[in-house]
N, C-alpha and C positions, 0 to 999 in steps of 0.2 A: 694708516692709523690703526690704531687697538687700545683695545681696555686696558686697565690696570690690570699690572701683574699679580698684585694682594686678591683681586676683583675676580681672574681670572681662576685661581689659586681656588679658591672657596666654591665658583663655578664647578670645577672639576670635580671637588670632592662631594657636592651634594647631587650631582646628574649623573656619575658611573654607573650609579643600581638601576636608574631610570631610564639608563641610554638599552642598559641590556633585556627590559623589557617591553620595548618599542616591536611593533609591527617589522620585520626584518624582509626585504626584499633579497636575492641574491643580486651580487655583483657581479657583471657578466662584460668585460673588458671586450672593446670591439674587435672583431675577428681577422685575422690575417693584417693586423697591426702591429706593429713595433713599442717599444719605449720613448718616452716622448722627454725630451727637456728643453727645462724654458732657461737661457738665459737673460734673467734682472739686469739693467743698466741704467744705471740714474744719468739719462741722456745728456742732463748740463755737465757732469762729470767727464765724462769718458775721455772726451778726443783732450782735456784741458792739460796742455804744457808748463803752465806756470807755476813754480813753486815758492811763491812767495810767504801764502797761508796767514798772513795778518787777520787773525779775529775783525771780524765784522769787516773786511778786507771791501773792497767795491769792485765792483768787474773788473774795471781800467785795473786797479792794485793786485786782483788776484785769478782774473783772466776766468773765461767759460770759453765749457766745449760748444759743437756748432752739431747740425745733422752733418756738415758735409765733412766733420773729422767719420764717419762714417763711412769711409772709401773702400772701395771693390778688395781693397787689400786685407782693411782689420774683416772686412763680413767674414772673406773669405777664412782667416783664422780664428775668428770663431764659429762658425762652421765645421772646423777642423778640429777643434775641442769638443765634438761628440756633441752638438746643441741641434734640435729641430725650429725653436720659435726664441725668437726677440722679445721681451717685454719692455718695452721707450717707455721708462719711469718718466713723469713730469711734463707729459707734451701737450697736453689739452693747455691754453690762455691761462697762469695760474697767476696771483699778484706779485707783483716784484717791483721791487723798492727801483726803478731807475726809468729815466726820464725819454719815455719815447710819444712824447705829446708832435712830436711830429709826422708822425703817422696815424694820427689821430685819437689816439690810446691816451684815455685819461690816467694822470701819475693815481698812485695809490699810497695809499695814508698810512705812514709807520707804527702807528697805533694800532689796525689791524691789521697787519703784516708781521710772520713771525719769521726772523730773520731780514735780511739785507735784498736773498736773490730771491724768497716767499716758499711757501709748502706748496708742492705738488698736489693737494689736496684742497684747496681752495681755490676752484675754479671760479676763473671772472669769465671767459667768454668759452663756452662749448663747443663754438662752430671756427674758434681759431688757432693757433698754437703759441706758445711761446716764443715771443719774439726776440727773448734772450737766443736762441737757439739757431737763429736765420742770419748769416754772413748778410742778406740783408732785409730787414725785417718787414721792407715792403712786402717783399717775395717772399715771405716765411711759410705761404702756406705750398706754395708750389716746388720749396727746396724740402719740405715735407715726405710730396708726391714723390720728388726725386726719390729720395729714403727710403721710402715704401720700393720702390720698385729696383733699386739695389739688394734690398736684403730679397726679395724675391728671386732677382737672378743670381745671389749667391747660395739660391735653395732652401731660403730659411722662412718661416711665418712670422707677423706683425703684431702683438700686442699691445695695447694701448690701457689708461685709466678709464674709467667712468663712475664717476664720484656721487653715486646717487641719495646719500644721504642727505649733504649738505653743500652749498656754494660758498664762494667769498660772501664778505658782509657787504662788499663792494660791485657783487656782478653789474657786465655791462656789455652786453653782445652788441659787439663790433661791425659785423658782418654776419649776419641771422640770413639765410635764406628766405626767399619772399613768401610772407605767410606766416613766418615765427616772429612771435613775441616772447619777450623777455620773461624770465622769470618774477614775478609780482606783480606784471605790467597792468594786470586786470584785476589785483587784489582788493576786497573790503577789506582798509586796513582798520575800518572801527569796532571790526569783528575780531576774539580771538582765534576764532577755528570756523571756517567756510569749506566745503566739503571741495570748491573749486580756488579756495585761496592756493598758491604756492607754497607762501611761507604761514605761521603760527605769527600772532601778534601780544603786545602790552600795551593795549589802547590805552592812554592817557601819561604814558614815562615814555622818556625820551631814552634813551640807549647812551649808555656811561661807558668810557673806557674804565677795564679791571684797571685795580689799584695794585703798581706793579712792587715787586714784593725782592728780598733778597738780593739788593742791591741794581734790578733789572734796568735797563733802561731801552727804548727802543732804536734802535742801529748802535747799542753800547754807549749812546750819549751822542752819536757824532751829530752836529746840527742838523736839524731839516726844516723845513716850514711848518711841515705838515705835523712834525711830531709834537705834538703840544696836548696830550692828553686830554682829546677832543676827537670825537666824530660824529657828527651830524645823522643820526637816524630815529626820527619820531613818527610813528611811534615806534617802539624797539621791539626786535624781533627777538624768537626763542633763539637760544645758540646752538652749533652744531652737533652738540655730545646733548642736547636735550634739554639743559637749563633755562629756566623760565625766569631769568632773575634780568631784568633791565642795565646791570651791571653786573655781568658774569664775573666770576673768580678767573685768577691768571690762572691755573689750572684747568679752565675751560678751553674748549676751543673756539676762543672769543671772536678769531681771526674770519669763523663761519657763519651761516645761518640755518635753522632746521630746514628740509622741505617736509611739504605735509600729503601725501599719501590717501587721504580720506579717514586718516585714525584720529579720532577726537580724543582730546584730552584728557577723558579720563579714561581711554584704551579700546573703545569701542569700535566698528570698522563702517564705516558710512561706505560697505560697497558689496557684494555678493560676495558669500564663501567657497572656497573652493571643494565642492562633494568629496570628503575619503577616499573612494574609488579612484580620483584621479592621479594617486600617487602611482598606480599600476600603468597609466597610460601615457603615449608618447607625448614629443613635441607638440603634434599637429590636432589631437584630440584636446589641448590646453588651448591651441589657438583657435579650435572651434567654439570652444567655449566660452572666449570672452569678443570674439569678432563685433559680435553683434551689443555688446551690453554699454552702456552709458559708464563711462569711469572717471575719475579723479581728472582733473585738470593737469596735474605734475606725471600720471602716469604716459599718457600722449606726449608731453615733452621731452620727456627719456627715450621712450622709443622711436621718436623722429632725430635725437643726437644719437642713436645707436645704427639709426639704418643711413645716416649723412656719412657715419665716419666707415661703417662696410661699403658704400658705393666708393669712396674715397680709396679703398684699399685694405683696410682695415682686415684682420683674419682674426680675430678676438677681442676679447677685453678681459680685465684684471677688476676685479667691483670693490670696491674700497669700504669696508663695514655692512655687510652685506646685511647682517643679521639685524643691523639698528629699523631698517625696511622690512614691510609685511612682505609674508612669504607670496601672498597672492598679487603681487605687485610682478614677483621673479618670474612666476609662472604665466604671467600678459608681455612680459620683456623676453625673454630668452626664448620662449615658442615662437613670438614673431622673429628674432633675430635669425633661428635654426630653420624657419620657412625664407630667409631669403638666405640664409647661407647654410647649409645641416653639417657642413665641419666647420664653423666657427667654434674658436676653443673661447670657453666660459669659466673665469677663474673667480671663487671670492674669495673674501676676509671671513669668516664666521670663529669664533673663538666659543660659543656655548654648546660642547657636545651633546646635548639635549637637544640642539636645533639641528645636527646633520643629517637626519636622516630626512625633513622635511624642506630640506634646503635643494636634497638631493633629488627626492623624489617629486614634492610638490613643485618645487622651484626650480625646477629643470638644468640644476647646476651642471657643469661637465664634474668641475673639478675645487675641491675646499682645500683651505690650509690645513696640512695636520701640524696643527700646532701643540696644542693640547695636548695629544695622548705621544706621538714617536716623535718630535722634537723636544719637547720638556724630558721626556726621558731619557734621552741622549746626553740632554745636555746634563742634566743629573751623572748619567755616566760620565762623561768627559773630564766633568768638574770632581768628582773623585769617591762621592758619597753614593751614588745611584747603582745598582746591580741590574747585569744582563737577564736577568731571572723575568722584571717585568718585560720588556720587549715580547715575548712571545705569548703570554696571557695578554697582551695591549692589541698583539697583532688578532690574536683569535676573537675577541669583542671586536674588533672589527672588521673580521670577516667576509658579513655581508655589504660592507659600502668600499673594502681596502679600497677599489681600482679608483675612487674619484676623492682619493686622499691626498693630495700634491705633500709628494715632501721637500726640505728645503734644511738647511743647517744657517743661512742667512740669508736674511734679506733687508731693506730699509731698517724695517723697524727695528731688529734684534741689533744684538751685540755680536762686533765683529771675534770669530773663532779665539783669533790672536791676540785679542784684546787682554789685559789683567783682569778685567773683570769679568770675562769668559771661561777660558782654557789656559792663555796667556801663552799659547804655541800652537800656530796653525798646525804643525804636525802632530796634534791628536783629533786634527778633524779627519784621520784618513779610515782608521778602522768605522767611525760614522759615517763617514758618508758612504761609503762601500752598505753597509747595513742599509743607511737610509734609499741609495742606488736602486738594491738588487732583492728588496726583501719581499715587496709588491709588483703590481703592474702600474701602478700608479705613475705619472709624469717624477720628472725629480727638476729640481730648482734650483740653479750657481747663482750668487749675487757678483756680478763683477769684481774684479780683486781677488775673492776668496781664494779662485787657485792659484794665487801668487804669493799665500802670507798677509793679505793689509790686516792690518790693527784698531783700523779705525782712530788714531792719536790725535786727532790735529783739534787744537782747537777752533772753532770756526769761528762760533760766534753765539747765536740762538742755539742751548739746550749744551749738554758737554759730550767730551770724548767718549769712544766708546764703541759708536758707531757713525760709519761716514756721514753726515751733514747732508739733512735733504734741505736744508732752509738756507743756509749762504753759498756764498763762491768759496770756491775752494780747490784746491789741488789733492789727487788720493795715492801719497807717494808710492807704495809697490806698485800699483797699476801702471802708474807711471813712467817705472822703470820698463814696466813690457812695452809701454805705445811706445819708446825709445824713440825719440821727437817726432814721432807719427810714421814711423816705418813699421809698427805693428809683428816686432819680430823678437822681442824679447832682448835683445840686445844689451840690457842695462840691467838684466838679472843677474842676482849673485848664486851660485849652482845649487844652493838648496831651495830659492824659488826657483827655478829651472826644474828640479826635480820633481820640487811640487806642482806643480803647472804638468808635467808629463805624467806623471801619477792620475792627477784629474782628468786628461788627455786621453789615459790610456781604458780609463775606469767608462767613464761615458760614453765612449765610440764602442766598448764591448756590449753597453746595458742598451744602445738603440737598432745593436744588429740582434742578441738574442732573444731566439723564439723560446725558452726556457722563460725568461722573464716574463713572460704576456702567457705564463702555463699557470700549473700547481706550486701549491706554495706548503709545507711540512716541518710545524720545528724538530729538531731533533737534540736541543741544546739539554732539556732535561733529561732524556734518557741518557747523554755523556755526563750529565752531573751525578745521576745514579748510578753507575755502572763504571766510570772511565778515570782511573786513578790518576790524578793533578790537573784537570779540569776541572774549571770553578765559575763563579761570577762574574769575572770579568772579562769570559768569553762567551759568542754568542755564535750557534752554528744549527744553517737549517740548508735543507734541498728545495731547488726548485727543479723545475723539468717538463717537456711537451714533448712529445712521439716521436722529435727527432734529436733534442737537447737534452741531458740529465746534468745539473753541478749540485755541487757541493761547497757550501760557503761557511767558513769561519772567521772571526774576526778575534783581534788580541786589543783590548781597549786600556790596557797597561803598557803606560812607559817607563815599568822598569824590570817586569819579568818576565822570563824565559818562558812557556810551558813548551814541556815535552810529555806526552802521551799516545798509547795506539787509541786512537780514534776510532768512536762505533760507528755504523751506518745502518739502525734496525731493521729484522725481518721484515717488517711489514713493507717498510720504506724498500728494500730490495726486490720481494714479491711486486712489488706494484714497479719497478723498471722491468721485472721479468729478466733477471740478471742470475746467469749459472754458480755453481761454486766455481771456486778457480780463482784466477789474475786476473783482472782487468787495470787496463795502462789508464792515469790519469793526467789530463794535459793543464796546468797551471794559465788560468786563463790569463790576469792581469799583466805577469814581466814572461811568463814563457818559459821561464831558466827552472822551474823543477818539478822534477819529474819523480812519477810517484805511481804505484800501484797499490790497488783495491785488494784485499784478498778474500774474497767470500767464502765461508766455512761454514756448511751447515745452513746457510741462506744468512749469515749474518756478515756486514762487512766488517773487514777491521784495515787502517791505515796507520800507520807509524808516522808520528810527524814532530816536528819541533814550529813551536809558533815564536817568534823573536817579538821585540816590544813592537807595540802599535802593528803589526802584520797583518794581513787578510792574504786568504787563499779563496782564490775563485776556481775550485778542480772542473775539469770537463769528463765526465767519464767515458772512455772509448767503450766501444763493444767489442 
């Protein structure tokens, strides 16, 4: 989930001057590590063969994928695409429209369900998984394990959701370990705010289905019993985006329920503050500090589904709205998580750049979306109005947090690259994503498909095209064409996804072996704009480099001109490789096919190059 785009827009421009006068720790990337990437997979997607794609289709009509479409074959290709960690979009119990009352699992109400197959985001049971997902749903949690422990032997780590903001309107642990109770199970519901209630309450209104707007209807109209715009909840709770209205707007995310943290309702925090000084201090000084202290009722319950799903296997989590949750909440979850695992990888959602640095520091994050500042502006690029000019002022404000900035060109939320109301040609996501790759130490982010072209077109059902459907069944034709009826070998590509897919291939398995990437980071794009006749804005070119790696990276974010230019590479930038005058041979990292030499005159380099449309060069410079 995330904010409005208008919301987010206006965020941006009123926290830039604020971000850059924040308390700045350095960013200090762990040592003798690599590049880290996550590959995204919207788990009911993946393995799914069927391409039938009927809006608001039903499983039977439009088929889902299983863990066990997860076979030793596809791990091992994507493995092979330069990936270190898995994130299983959708696996935690979420609601979904279909009928498995025979395994005890009460059906759920179309009314708050968005879509047919339900949002990943609306968890009903924490301690079980979708049993969409389980060839057979008895066994779903043990065909889980299996998964877990496939992607491990094919070398890869496990991420998982954990949706701490808010649950289904419907939660209902199934199978709670002995000792856990539900969420609300012990709530005063004739209070609105109890510092140990779970959820926020509306003592004396009953909870109204939104009045559905714009021709909507729940499953598109198709009958159900349940759909009858009605759901039994009195008294009504706050909703998951924070509305306090007993009848949310359809705009809401009616589908949820707030949880309540100890922040009262008019913002105040019914729990200890976290002292300033502890933004300097590690994991385990955080978890000194709150071991001992009486907390929130919902804060215990997070951390007891956080440390179920690491004994289980688990090697991180992905935090879904990270920022809607007090930061003192992160810093009682993540220090416990880092004391029973210290490489657990910790990803959020946070979209107010005003909040990263206390997300990062107080809230013991690994890793935040950068959304905000080097996605938006890409996408500004791609799209045709934006100039390569910011990237490098975007990169130096951020500085001191770059290495716990995950970048990503898609994921759920967004719009697919290929889409028309993107790029509308996966092929100008290659000079981006190379920028986005190589320009940090930061992890980098593929959403499945991406490196095949999808478009995100299909209509599904709930919400429109655009991007792939996390709420129905559905088929995600280029993907598709790679799992090639589940032989996982591409085989039903046509050679420009082939190429692209090898492009990505080739890009990814460079950025997780180079120790230049996890070095220094130096733009050099201004000093070519000053200096370097037919270089312009819609090229972006910086060095990275460590003691035993120097490159040189340009990118051409134009699909339709040429540049030709002798390329500079500034004193200082040479002084600091400790590089003679003379020739030095340069090795084109990415395809390998051109070759090229440095010429240093006077301590200054110069390179002759032609950059074709959409190009990158990854130079390696020999000594």
């Amino acid at each position: 989930m995330k904010t409005n785009g208008i919301l987010t827009f206006f965020i941006v421009l009123t926290v830039l001057s604020s971000c850059k006068q924040q308390t700045k720790l350095k960013s200090t990337p762990p040592p003798m590590k690599k590049k880290e990437v996550v590959y995204q997979v919207f788990t009911r997607l993946f393995g799914n063969t069927n391409a039938t794609n009927k809006p608001w289709g039903t499983i039977e009509e439009n088929g889902v994928g299983k863990f066990a479409d997860f076979s030793d074959k596809a791990l091992s290709e994507i493995k092979a695409l330069g990936v270190t960690h898995v994130w299983y979009t959708g696996v935690p119990h979420h609601a979904v429209i279909n009928d498995y009352t025979a395994y005890g699992i009460s059906n759920d109400d179309p009314d708050v369900v968005k879509g047919r197959a339900g949002s990943p985001y609306a968890v009903k049971d924490y301690y079980n998984v979708n049993p969409d997902l389980a060839v057979d749903p008895a066994n779903r949690l043990e065909e889980f394990k299996d998964l877990i422990q496939r992607t491990h032997q094919a070398g890869l780590k496990v991420i998982i959701d954990i949706v701490p903001n808010h649950v289904a309107r419907n939660y209902e642990g199934m199978t709670n370990p002995e000792g856990v109770t539900d969420f609300g199970a012990s709530d005063d519901t004739t209070k609105v705010y109890d510092v140990n209630n779970n959820f926020y309450y509306i003592p004396g209104k009953a909870f109204k289905v939104p009045e559905w707007q714009d021709g909507y209807l729940p499953l598109g109209g198709d009958e159900n019993r349940l759909a009858d715009s009605k759901f039994e909840e009195n008294p009504a709770k706050w909703t998951g985006n924070g509305s306090r209205l007993a009848q949310p707007h359809f705009n809401d995310w009616y589908e949820t329920v707030k949880i309540n943290y100890g922040v009262r309702p008019d913002g105040t925090k019914d729990f200890e503050q976290l002292p300033e000084a502890y933004r300097q201090k590690n994991y385990k000084a955080h978890y000194e500090f709150w071991k001992d202290k009486t907390l929130p009722d919902s804060w215990y319950k997070f951390k007891n589904i956080a440390q179920y799903w690491l004994d289980f296997g688990v090697d991180g989590f992905r935090f879904d709205m990270a920022e809607m949750v007090p930061v003192e909440f992160w810093s009682y979850l993540n220090s416990n998580i880092k004391m029973k695992n210290p490489d657990a990888f910790l990803l959020a959602e946070v979209y107010n750049t005003s909040l990263y640095r206390d997300y990062i520091h107080q809230g013991k994050m690994d890793y935040l979306y950068d959304k905000v500042e080097l996605y938006d502006s890409i996408k500004h690029i791609m799209k045709g109005y934006g100039w390569t000019d910011h990237i490098p002022v975007m990169q130096k404000g951020m500085a001191d947090i770059e290495h716990h900035m995950l970048h990503f060109l898609e994921n759920h939320d967004e719009q697919r690259i290929a889409s028309p109301d993107f790029a509308g040609n996966a092929q100008l996501g290659k000079p981006a994503m190379v920028v986005s790759a190589t320009i940090s130490t930061s992890p980098t982010m593929v959403y499945f498909g991406q490196e095949v072209g999808e478009p995100g077109a299909e209509d599904a059902g709930f919400g429109s095209p655009t991007r792939t459907s996390i709420f129905d069944y559905i088929g995600v034709p280029h993907h598709q064409r790679w799992v090639n009826n589940k032989k996982f070998d591409g085989g039903q590509l046509s050679e420009e996804e082939k190429s692209l897919r090898d492009f990505y291939k080739r890009l990814l398995n460079f950025t997780i072996n180079s120790e230049a990437l996890m070095g220094e980071y130096q733009e050099i794009h201004f000093y070519n704009k000053d200096n370097t006749e037919g270089y312009d804005h819609r090229v972006l070119s910086y060095v990275r480099w460590s003691a035993q790696e120097k490159l040189i990276i340009l990118s051409n974010f134009d699909e339709h001109k040429n540049y030709s230019f002798n390329f500079k590479v500034p004193k200082d930038v040479i002084a600091k490789w400790q590089l003679s005058d003379g020739e030095h041979p340069l090795t084109e990292e990415l395809y390998g096919k051109v070759k090229k030499n440095m010429v240093i005159d006077n301590g200054q380099g110069q390179i002759q190059l032609e950059l074709e449309p959409l190009q990158s060069y990854i130079f390696k410079v020999g000594n």
